[in-house]
N, C-alpha and C positions, 0 to 999 in steps of 0.2 A: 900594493894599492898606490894610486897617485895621490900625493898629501898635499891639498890646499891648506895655508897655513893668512887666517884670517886676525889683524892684528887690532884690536877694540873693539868691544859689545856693545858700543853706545845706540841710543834711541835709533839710529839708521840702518842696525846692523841684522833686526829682528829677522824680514824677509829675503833678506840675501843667505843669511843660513839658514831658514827652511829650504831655500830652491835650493842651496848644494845639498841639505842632509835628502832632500826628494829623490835628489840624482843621483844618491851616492852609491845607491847599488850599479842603475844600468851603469854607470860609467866607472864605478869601480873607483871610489873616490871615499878618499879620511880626512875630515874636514878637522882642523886643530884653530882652537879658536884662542889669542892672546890678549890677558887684559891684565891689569893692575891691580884690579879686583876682579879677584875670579869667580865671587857669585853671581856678578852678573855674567861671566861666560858661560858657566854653569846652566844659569836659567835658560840660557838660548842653543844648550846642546843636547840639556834634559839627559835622559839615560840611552840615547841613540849610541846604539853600538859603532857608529862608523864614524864618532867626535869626538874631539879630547877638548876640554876646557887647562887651562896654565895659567900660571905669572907669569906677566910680563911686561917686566920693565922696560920700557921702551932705551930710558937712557942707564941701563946696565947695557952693556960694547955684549958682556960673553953673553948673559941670556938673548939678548937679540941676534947677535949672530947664530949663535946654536938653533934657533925656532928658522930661521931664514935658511940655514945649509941644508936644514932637513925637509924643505919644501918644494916642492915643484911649479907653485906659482906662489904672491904673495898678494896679498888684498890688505891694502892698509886705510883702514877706516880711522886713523887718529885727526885728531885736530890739524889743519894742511900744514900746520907751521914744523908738525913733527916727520910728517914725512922725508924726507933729505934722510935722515939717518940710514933710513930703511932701505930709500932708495939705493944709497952708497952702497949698502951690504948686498942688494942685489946685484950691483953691476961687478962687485967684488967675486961673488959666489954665481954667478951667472943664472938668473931668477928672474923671469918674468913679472909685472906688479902693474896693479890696477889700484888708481882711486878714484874717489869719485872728485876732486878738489882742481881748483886752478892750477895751472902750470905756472910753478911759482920759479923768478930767474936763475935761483940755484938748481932746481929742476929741468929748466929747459939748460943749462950749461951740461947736462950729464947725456943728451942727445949724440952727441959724437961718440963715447964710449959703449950706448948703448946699441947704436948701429953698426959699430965696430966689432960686437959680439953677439948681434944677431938678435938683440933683447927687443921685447916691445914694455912699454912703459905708458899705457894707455890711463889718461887723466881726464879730468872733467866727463866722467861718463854717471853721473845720477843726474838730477832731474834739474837743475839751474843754479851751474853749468850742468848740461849732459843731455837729457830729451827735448830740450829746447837745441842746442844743437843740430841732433840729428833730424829733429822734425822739419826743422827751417833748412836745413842743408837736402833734406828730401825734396819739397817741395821746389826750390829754388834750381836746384839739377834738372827738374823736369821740366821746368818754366823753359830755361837756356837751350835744355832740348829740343824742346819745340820751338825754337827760334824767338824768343821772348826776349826783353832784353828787361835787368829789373829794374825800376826807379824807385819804388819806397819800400820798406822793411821794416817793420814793426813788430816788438816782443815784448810779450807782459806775462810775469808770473807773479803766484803769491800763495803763499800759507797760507790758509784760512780755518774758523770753524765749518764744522758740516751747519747745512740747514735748521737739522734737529736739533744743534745743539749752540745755534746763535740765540742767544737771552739775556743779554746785555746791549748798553744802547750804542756801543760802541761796535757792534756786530764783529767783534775782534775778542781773539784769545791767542796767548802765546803757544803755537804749535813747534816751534825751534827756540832755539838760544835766545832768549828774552834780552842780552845784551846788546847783542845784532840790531834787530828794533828797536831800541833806544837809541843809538848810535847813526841807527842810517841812515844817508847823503850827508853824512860829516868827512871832512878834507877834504875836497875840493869840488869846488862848481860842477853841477855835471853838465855834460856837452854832448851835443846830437848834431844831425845835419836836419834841416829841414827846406825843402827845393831850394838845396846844394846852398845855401846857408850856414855859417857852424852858428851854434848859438849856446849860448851858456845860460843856467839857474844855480847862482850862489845857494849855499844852504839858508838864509834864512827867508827865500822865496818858493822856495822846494815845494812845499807840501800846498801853495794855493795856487800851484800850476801844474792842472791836471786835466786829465781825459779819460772821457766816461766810454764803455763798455759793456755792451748787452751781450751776453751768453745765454742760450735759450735753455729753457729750463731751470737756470740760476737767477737770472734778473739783471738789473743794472750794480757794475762796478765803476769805480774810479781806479785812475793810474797816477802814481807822480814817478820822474825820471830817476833811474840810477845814473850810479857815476861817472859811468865813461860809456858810451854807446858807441866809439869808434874807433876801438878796440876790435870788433868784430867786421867793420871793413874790409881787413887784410885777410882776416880767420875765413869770413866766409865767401871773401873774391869779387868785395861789390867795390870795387874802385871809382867807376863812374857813379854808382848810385844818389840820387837827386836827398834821399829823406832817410834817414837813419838814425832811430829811436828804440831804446829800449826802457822798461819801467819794470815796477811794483803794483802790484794789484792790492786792492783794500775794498770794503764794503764804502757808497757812495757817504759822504759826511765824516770819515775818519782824518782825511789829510785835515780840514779845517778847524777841527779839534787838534790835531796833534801836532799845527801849529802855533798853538797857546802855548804847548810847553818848550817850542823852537825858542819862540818869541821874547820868552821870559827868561831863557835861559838855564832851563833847569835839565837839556840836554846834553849839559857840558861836561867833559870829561878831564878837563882840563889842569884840574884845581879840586882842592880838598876845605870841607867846611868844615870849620872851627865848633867844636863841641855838639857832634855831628849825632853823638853816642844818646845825646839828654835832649833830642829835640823829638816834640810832636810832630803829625803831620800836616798840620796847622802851623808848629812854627818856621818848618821849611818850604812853605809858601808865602808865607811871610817875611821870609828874609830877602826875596827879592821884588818884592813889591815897595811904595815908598812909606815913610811914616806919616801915621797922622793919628792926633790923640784924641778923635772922636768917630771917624768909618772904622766897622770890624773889616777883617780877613776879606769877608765874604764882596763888600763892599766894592774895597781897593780892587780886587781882582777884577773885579765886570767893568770898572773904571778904567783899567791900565789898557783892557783887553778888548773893549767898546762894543761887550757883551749885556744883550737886555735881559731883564730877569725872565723872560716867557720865550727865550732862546731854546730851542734844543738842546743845544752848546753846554749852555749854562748844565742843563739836565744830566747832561753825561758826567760833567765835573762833581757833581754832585754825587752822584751816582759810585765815583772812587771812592768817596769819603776823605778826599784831600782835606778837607776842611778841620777834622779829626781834632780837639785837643789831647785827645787820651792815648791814639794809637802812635806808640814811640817807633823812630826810626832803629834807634839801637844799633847802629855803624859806628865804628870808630875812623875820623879820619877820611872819610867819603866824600865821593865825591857825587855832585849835583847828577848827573844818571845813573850812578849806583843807588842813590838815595830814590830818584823814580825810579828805576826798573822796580823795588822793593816793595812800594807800594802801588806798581799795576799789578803784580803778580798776587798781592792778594785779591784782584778782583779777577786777571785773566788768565790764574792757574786754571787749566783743562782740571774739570770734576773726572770721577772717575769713570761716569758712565758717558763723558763728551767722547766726542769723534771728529776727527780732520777732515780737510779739503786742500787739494791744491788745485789751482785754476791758472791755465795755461792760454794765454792766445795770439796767435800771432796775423800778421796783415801783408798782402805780398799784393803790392804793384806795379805792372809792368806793361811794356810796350808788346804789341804784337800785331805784323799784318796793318801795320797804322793806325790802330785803336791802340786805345788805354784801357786795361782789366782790372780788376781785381780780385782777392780770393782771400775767404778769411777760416779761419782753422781756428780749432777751440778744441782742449781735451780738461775733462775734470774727471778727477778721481777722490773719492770720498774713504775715509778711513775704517775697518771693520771693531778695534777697541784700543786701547793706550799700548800696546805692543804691538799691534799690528794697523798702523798707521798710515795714511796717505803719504806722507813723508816721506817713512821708511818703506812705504812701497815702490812708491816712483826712483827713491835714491836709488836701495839696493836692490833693487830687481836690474837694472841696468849693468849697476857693476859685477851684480852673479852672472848672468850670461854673456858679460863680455870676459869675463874671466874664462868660463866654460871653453868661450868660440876660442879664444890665446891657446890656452892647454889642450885643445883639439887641434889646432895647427889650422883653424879656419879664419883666424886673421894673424897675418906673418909679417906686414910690414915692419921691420924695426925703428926705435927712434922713439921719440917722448914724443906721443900723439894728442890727438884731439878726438871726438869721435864723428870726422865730418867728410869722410867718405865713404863710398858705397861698401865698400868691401865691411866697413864699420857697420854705418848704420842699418842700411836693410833689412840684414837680419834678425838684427836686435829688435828695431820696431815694427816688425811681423811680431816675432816672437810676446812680444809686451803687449800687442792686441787681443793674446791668450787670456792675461791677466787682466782686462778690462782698460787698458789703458791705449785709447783710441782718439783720434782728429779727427775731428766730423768737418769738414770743408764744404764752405760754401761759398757762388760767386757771386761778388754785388757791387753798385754800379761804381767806380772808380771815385773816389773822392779828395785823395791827392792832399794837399795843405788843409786842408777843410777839417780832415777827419781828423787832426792832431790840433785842437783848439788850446796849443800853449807856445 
């Protein structure tokens, strides 16, 4: 049998091993699943005869080489920072490997050795990076095809709750790494072009420079920019291109709440607070607001923040229970977004019977014949329960079948890739239109600078 050997069970890895254990008979495949804890492998191999669950230490040298020599492909689902080891051990033992993560410098440096010995090292293949790639690299081939030429490109993804399971006013729950979200547009300014402009948004302007979004059947979103949009320039060939923008999707009224806590500071990671272990949630809202020996908490905060009490705003804050003298942060040593992450998650832990969204859309501008088009694409996929995830649909379904097409010999290119050519993507997003995860495109009337009101 051919041994895929899949390295962590975490939240992304649920439906990437069902599509292998689906396939394991026709294609004659032993899926061996390595974690550090192995009931969670366990849980995602069940008693399927054609999986092994293991330990495995990523930074033990013999256990990870021994799982690596004995595989015919390698899917490393670790956190990207851990990748490089694995990577090394494949180009060691001669191992094809898939993740779904950025192509991190250490990673793109092993491009030479990997072409050298025929390997493909395919990365950024889940859902952002990875079906945002190849949806936009589809799309944009066909444009240049037909003689188009592009001027604006625009890309927006986001986590979200499902519909059913939005009931809070922040219309937000953490569906990923709740740190991530705390953190993000932190280090540095993001940058876009916009008609051939570069233009920058410091973080602490980030989140009240945004752009709204209708997707039919969902309603109106907002977007504020990630951190580098011209990074994808080079990646997807648009050198001339006039406007080039990518963001964050959020339910409409979230960036302007969520930069109350830009504003104040309490998204810092910078710095650790002093008796961090014995404060309320009341008095770490209060340590950064100013003194005064007659406004409460409550007061100072709509003061600082030039928030009215019959705000919305106000409602949502309200609504964490920041205000809190009773509920202790109980860190030691923490710092100001570890101390928020802590207490959003007691309000935006997913219940057990919530379900996810991810919501994808992008905007394609271009010359043609001497008019200006345009063409706007949306795909949402909704999650079916806490294991089986929009998530971990979009991620690993992507990285199962581009693993599959590797070890079938139906993508051969060697080299640390992307997934942004046809021989990549076609396949893959036919294939992912099985699973419901479809672009519904439509064309509408060219709007150019207009449509990006930041």
């Amino acid at each position: 049998m051919r041994n895929i050997l899949v390295i962590g069970s975490g939240k992304s890895a649920s439906y990437l091993i069902k599509y292998l254990l689906d396939k394991s008979e026709t294609e004659n495949l032993h899926i061996t699943v390595g974690d550090l804890n192995i009931v969670n492998a366990s849980k995602l191999t069940g008693e399927h005869k054609n999986a092994t669950a293991i330990t495995l230490d990523v930074f033990n040298t013999k256990s990870r080489e021994d799982a690596v020599k004995t595989a015919d492909i390698v899917i490393s689902m670790l956190p990207a920072r851990f990748h490089i080891e694995v990577a090394k051990d494949c180009i060691t033992f001669r191992k094809n490997m898939v993740t779904a993560s950025y192509v991190s410098d250490e990673m793109q440096a092993l491009d030479g050795e990997a072409k050298s010995k025929g390997l493909v090292f395919m990365n950024e293949i889940g859902v952002d990076p990875g079906i945002d790639h190849m949806s936009a690299m589809q799309v944009i081939d066909r444009i240049e095809a037909d003689g188009g030429k592009l001027i604006l490109f625009e890309s927006f993804t986001g986590g979200l709750v499902a519909p059913e399971s939005d009931n809070n006013l922040w219309n937000y729950k953490f569906t990923w790494n709740p740190r991530n979200v705390v953190l993000a547009g932190q280090g540095s300014a993001a940058k876009f072009l916009q008609e051939g402009t570069y233009k920058y948004i410091p973080y602490n302007r980030l989140f009240r420079r945004t752009e709204f979004l209708e997707v039919d059947g969902f309603g109106r979103f907002e977007a504020y920019a990630n951190r580098d949009s011209l990074k994808y320039q080079d990646i997807y060939g648009l050198e001339d291109i006039k406007t080039l923008y990518r963001g964050t999707i959020r339910r409409v009224g979230f960036s302007r709440a969520w930069n109350v806590f830009a504003a104040l500071g309490m998204t810092d990671d910078s710095y650790t607070i002093d008796d961090s272990e014995n404060m309320s949630y009341r008095d770490f809202v209060n340590s950064f607001l100013p003194y005064s020996p007659t406004d409460s908490v409550e007061i100072k905060f709509r003061h600082a923040l030039k928030i009215d009490q019959d705000d919305i705003v106000w409602d949502k804050f309200e609504e964490l229970d920041i205000f809190s003298p009773t509920k202790m942060v109980e860190l030691k040593k923490a710092t100001p977004a570890q101390i928020l992450q802590k207490i959003l998650m007691d309000s935006w832990s997913l219940d057990p019977t919530d379900k996810d969204m991810i919501v994808m859309y992008h905007k394609f501008g271009y010359e043609l014949n001497g008019k200006k088009h345009q063409i706007d694409a949306t795909m949402v996929t909704l999650g079916e329960d806490q294991t089986y995830t929009a998530m971990a649909k979009t991620v690993g379904l992507p990285v199962a079948i581009a693993a599959m097409a590797i070890l079938n010999k139906k993508i051969t290119t060697p080299g640390v890739l992307r997934p942004i050519t046809k021989e990549v993507y076609e396949p893959i997003l036919e294939e992912l239109e099985d699973f419901g995860i479809v672009f519904n495109e439509k064309k509408v009337p060219y709007l150019g600078y207009n449509s990006l009101n930041i």
